[in-house]
MARZA-143184 format. One line per 4 residues: number of its first residue (from 1); their letters; for each residue y, z, x of C-alpha. Coordinates in steps of 0.25 Angstrom, whole numbers, always signed. Last residue first. Example, Ala and Ser with C-alpha at 12.3 -4.5 7.8 and 13.67 -1.06 7.14 Angstrom:
2
2	sa	-4 +29 +55 ~ -18 +31 +49
This chain:
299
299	xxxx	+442 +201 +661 ~ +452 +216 +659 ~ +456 +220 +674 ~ +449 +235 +675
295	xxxx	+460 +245 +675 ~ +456 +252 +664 ~ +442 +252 +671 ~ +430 +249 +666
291	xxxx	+418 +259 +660 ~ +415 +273 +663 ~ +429 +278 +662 ~ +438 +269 +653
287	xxxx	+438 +255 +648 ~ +428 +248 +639 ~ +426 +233 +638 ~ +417 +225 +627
283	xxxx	+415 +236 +616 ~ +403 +232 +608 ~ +401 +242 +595 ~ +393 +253 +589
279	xxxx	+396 +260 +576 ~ +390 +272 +573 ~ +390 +280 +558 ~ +381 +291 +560
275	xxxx	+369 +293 +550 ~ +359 +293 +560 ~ +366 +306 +567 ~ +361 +312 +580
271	xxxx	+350 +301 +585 ~ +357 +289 +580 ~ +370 +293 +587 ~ +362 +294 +599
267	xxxx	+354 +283 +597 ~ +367 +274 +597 ~ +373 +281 +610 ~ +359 +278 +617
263	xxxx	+361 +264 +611 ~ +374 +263 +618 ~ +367 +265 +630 ~ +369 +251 +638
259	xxxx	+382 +249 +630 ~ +390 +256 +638 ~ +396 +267 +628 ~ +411 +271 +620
255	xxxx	+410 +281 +611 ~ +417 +285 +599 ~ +413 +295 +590 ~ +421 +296 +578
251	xxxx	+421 +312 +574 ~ +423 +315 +560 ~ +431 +320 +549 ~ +429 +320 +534
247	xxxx	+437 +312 +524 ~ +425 +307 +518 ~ +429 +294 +513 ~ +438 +291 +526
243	xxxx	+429 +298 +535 ~ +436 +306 +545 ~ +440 +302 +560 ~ +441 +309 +575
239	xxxx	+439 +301 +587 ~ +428 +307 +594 ~ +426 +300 +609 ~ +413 +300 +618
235	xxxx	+411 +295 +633 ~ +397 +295 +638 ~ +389 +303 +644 ~ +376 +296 +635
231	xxxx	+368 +308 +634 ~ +379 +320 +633 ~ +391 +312 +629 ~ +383 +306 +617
227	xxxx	+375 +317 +615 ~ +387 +326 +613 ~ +394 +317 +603 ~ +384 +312 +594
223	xxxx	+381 +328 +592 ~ +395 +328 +590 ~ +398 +318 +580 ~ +387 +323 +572
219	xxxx	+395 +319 +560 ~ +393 +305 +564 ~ +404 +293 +567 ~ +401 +286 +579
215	xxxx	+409 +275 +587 ~ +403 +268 +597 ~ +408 +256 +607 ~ +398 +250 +614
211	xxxx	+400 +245 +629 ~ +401 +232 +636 ~ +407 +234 +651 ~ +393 +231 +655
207	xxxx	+397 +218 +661 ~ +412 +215 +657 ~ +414 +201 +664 ~ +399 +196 +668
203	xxxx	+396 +202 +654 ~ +404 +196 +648 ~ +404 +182 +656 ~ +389 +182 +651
199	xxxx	+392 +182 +638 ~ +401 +171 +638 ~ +394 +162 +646 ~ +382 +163 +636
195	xxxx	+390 +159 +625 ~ +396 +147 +635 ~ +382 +143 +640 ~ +375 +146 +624
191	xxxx	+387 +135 +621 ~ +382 +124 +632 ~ +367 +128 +626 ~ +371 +122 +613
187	xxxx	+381 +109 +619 ~ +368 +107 +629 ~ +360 +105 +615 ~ +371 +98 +607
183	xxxx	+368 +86 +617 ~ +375 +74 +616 ~ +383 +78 +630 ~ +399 +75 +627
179	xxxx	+395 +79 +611 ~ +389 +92 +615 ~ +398 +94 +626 ~ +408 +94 +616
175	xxxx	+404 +106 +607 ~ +404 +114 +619 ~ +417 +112 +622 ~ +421 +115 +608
171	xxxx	+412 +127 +607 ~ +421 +133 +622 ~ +432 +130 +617 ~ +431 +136 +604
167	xxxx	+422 +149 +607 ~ +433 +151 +622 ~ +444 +152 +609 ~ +437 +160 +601
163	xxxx	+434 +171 +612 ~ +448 +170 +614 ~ +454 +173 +600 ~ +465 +165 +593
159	xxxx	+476 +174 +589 ~ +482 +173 +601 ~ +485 +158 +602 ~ +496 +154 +611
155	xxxx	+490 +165 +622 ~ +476 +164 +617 ~ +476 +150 +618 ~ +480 +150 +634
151	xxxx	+469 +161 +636 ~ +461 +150 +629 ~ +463 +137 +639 ~ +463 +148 +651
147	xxxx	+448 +152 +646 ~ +446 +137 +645 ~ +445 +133 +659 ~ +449 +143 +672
143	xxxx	+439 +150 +676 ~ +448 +164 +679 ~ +451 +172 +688 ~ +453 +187 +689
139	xxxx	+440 +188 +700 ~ +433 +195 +688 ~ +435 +184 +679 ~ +429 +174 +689
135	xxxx	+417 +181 +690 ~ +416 +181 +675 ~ +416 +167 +676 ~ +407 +165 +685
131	xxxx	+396 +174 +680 ~ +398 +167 +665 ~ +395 +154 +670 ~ +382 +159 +679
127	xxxx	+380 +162 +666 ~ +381 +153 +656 ~ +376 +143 +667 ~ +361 +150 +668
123	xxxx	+361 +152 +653 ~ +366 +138 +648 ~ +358 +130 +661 ~ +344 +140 +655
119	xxxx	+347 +133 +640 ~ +351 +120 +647 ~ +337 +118 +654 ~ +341 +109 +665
115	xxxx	+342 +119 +677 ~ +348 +122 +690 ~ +356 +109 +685 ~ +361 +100 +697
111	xxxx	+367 +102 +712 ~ +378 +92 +709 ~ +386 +104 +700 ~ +385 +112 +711
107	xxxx	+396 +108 +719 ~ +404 +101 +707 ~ +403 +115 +699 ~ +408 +121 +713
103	xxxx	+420 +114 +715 ~ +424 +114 +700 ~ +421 +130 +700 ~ +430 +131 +713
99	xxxx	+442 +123 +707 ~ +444 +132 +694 ~ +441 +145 +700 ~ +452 +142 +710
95	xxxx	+460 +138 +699 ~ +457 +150 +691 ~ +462 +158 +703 ~ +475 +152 +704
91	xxxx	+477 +153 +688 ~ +482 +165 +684 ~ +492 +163 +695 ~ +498 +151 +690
87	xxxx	+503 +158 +679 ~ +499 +160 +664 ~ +502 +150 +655 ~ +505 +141 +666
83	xxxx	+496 +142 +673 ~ +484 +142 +663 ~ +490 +129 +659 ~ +487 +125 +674
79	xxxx	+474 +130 +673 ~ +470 +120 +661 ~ +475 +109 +666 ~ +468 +111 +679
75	xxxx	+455 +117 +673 ~ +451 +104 +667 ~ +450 +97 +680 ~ +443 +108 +689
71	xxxx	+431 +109 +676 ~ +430 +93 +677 ~ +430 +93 +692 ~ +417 +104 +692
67	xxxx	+412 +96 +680 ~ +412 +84 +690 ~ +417 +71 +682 ~ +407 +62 +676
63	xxxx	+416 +59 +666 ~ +410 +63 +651 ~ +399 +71 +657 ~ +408 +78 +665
59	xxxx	+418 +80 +654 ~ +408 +90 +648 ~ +406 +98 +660 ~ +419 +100 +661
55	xxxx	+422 +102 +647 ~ +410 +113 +648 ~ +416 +118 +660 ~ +430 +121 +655
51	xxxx	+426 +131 +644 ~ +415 +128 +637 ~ +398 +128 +640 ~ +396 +114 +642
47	xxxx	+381 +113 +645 ~ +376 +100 +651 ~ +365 +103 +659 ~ +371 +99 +672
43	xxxx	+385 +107 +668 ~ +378 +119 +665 ~ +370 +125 +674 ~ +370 +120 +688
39	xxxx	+385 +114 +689 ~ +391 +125 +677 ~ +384 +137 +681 ~ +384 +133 +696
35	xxxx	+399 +131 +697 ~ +403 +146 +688 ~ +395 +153 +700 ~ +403 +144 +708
31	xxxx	+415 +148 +704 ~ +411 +164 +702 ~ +409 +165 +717 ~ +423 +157 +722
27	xxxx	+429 +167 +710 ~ +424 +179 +718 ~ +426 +173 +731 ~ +442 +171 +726
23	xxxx	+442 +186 +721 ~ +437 +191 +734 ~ +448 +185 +740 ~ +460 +188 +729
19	xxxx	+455 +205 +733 ~ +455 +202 +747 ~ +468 +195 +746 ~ +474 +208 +738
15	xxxx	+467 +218 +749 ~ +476 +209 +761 ~ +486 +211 +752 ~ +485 +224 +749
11	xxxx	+482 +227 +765 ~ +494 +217 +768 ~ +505 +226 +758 ~ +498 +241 +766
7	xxxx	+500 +235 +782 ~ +514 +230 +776 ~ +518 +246 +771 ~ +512 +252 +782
3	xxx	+519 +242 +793 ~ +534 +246 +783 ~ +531 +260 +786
């Protein structure tokens, strides 16, 4: 019995090293990836795009430091501040990540730009940028940088939002290499790089997660109903409500659809009652059957 019982510890084991491997290659992969956006791309063609690497590039030109040894020597302070706000083991990985991208940015860095036209550098880098990233998300690390500056804001800071706080980093960062370079050009396509970074790291992250939220109010709820379950086979909720001038009851159709046929949904409603009152939004994640799991680890 006790035999069983070790034979069963060293399988999970053995299964929770394979699981930390893969994770490691995964992080090695997405390290280079995030090397050759910023030795071939964006470092040689001046773009400073925020975070880390935009300091890192900027105080390159300033010392003649590596970038790769600049982005390693700014994310020491900063990784031991993430340790100690939130243990050493949030930060094993991240360190890893840390050390390999400054390896590989001085690696390639030498090789030279793939390109000189900054607008092609901006969209090439940007992304290449965001597939890294978001590859690194997955693997449950992180870059390092200014995303563990701001999670640290957030916690002495709630009320200030995230999103405002990677737009003032990263515009302040920007802002200098204009200065640092004398070129308010590259500063320009530096910020299309960080705007398109972004973007891309959604959809890297959520990919086709994206989905339109519908809320109908018709008084042929029904025929809405049917065709909607009939011809789209999707999911359909009445939540029942009254006019608040009129006083008369009706049926709120809620519905939640990938946004690929969305539109189909839209015609629909066109289709059975023009003067039906529809109002379309964005929902970024959905849980539940046919979309992600509730289990799913949030990004």
């Amino acid at each position: 019995m006790t035999h069983m019982i070790q034979n069963g510890n060293d399988g999970k084991i053995r299964k929770g090293a394979k699981r930390s491997m893969e994770e490691y290659a995964v992080i090695t992969a997405a390290s280079f990836v995030y090397a050759l956006a910023v030795g071939l791309f964006l470092d040689p063609n001046s773009l400073a795009p925020g975070g880390v690497t935009g300091i890192a590039i900027i105080l390159n030109r300033l010392s003649g430091l590596e970038t790769g040894t600049w982005i390693l020597i700014i994310n020491l302070p900063i990784l031991a501040l993430g340790a100690w706000r939130f243990g050493f083991r949030f930060i094993v990985s991240t360190l890893y990540c840390t050390a390999l991208t400054s390896f590989f940015t001085n690696l390639v860095t030498p090789l030279g730009a793939v390109t000189k036209d900054p607008f092609l550098a901006a969209l090439a880098g940007s992304a290449l940028l965001a597939v890294g990233i978001g590859l690194v998300f997955k693997a449950g690390a992180t870059t390092g940088g200014t995303d563990i500056i701001v999670k640290v804001l957030r916690v002495r800071f709630p009320y200030l939002k995230t999103g405002f706080l990677f737009l003032l980093t990263d515009a302040l960062i920007v802002a200098a290499s204009a200065v640092v370079f004398g070129d308010i050009d590259s500063a320009l396509y530096a910020a299309v790089a960080a705007i398109l970074t972004s973007f891309i790291l959604d959809i890297v992250l959520y990919g086709r997660d994206g989905a339109k939220l519908i809320y109908i109010i018709s008084d042929r709820s029904e025929d809405i109903t049917r065709r909607l379950l009939q011809e789209l086979d999707i999911g359909v909720t009445h939540i029942q409500g009254s006019g608040a001038y009129s006083g008369r009851e009706k049926n709120v159709i809620l519905c939640a659809i990938k946004k690929q046929i969305a539109y189909k949904a839209e015609a629909i409603v066109k289709e059975e009652d023009p003067l039906a009152f529809m109002i379309v939004t964005s929902a970024m994640e959905i849980y539940g059957e046919g979309y992600k799991s509730y289990f799913s680890e949030k990004l």
